[in-house]
Phi, psi and omega in degrees: 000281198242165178204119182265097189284164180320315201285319198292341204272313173303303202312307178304322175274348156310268182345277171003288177347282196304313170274332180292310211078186191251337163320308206266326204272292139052288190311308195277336169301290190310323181298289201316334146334283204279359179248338140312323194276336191264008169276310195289320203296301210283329180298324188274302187314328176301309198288318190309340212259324175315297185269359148270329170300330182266006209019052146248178198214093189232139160269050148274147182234000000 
């Protein structure tokens, strides 16, 4: 999808920096973590409950 080199990744994380402060960012990192992790979760439970309903059974990941 999208594809991020060194300078665009500092740059964002610079911005991040900037408007957050470093007190702050910690914070936002751990949220931001934990809202990935809970997106994968629901995403994997949509396809599970989707192929138990269609009764298929695909190993794509």
């Amino acid at each position: 999808m999208f594809r991020f080199g060194v300078g665009e990744l500092s740059l964002v994380l610079l911005i991040v920096l900037l408007l957050f402060g470093g007190k702050k960012l910690p914070e936002i990192a751990k949220a931001m973590g934990k809202s990935i992790k809970e997106f994968k979760n629901a995403g994997k439970e949509i396809r599970d409950s989707v192929e138990e309903a269609t009764g298929e059974n695909s190993d794509v990941t």
